[in-house]
C-alpha positions as CSV (number, residue, x, y, z in Angstrom):
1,X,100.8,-34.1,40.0
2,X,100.2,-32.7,36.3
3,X,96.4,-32.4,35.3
4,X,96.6,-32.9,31.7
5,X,93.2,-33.3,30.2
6,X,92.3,-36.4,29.7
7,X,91.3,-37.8,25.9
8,X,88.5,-40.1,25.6
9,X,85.7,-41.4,23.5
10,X,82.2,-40.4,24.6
11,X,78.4,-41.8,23.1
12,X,78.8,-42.7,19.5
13,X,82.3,-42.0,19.3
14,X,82.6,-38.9,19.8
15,X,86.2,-37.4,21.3
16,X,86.3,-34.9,24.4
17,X,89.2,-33.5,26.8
18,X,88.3,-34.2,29.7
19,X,89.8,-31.5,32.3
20,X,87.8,-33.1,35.3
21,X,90.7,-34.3,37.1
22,X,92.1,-30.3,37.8
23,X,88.7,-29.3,37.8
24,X,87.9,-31.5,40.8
25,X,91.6,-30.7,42.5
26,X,90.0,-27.2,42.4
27,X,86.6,-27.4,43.7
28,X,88.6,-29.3,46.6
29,X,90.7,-26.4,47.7
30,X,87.6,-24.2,46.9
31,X,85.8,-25.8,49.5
32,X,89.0,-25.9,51.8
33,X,89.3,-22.3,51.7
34,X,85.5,-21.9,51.7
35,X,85.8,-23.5,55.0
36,X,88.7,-21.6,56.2
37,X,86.7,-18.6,55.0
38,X,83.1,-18.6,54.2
39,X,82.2,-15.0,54.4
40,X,85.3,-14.2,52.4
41,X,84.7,-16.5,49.4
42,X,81.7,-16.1,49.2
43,X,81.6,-12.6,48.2
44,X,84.8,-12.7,45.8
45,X,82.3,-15.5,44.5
46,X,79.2,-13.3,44.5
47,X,81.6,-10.6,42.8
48,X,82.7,-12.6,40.1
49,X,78.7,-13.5,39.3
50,X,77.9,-10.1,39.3
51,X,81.0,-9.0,37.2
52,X,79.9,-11.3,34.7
53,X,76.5,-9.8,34.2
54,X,78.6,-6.5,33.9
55,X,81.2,-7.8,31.2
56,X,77.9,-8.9,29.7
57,X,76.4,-5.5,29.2
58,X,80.0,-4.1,28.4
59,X,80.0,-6.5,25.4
60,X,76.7,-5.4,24.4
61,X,77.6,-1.9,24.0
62,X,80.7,-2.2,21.9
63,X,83.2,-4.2,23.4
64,X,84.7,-5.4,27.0
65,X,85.4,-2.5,29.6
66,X,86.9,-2.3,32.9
67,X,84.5,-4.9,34.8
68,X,86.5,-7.2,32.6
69,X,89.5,-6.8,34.3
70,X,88.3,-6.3,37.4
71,X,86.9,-10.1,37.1
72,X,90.1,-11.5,35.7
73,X,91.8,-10.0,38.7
74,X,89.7,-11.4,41.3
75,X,89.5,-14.8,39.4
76,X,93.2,-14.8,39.4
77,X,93.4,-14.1,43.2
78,X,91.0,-17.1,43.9
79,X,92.9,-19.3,41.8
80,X,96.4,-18.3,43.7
81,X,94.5,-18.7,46.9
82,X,93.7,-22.1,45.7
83,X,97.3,-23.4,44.9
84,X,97.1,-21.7,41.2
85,X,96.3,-23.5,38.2
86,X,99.7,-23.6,36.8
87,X,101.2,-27.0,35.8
88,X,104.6,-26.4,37.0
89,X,108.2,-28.5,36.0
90,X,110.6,-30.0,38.1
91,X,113.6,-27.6,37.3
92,X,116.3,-29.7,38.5
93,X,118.8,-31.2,35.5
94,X,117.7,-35.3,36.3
95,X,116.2,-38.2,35.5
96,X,112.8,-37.7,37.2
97,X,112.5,-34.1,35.6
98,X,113.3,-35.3,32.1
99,X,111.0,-38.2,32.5
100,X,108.0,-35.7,33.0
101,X,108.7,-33.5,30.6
102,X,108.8,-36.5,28.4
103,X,105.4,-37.5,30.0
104,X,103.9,-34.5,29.5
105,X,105.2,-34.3,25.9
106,X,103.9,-37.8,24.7
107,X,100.6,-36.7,26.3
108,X,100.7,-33.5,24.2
109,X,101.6,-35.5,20.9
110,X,98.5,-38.1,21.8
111,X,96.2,-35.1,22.0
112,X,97.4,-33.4,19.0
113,X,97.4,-36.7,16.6
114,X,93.8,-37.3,17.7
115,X,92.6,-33.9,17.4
116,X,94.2,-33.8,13.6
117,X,92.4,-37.2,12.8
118,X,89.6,-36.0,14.1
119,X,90.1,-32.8,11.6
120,X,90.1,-34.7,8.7
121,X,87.4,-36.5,9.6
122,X,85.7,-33.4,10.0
123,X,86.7,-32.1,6.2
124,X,85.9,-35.1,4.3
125,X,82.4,-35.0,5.4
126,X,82.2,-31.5,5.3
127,X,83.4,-32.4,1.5
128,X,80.6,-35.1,1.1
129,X,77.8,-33.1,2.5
130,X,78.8,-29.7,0.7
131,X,79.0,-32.0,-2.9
132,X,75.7,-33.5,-1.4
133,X,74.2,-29.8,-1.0
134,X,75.5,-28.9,-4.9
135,X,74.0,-32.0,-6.4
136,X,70.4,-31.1,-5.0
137,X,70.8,-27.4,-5.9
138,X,71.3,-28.3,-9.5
139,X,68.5,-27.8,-12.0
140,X,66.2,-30.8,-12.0
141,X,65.9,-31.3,-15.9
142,X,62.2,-30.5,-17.4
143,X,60.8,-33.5,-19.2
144,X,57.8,-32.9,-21.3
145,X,55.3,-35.6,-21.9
146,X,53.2,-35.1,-24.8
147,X,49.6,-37.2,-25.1
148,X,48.6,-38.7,-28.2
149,X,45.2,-39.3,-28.4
């Protein structure tokens, strides 16, 4: 099964990939192998936690170090653990292989035609508020009123 995120409309039109459907599949097999292995898990859990604060600091003093890497690993190792996160092809030469690389091409194209709409979208009223912007920062003109008595 192929976990493509998922395009949709959310509150006031708004698009978003959704990425729940893999997201879920591997909180599943987290909990599988939490099961299989509480004790384990739960430190390369607790690791990764406290790496984070580590990459954190790292970053703060001039750029990532070694704890880094050290996360990536051990995030890496849990994902293998839980089947990978991969999306892998059928590599034999037929009809079901070419049908879902097809599949997972149209699905790429969808994603892609929305995302440049929604691009344009973007500049034109990044156009209209920038001119909008200009127009107040021009130089309201002076106009003198003289009173005759």
């Amino acid at each position: 099964m192929n976990y493509l995120p998922i395009l949709r409309r959310c509150h006031m039109g708004a698009l978003v990939l959704d990425n729940g459907s893999a997201a879920r599949e591997q909180i599943h097999g987290l909990a599988d192998l939490y099961r299989q292995d509480p004790e384990g898990v739960g430190d390369m859990l607790v690791k990764i936690a406290d790496l984070k604060d580590l990459v954190d600091c790292e970053r703060h003093l001039g750029g990532p170090g070694r704890a880094k890497l050290v996360r990536d690993e051990i995030v890496g190792e849990l994902l293998n653990d839980l089947g990978g996160a991969e999306i892998h092809l059928d590599h034999r030469e037929n009809h079901r292989a070419l049908m879902q690389t097809r599949d997972l091409a149209h699905q790429a194209l969808d994603i892609a035609e929305v995302a440049l709409q929604r691009a344009d979208e973007l500049e034109d009223s990044t156009a209209l508020a920038r001119q909008a912007r200009e127009e107040r920062r021009k130089t309201p003109r002076l106009v003198f009123v003289t009173h005759l008595w």
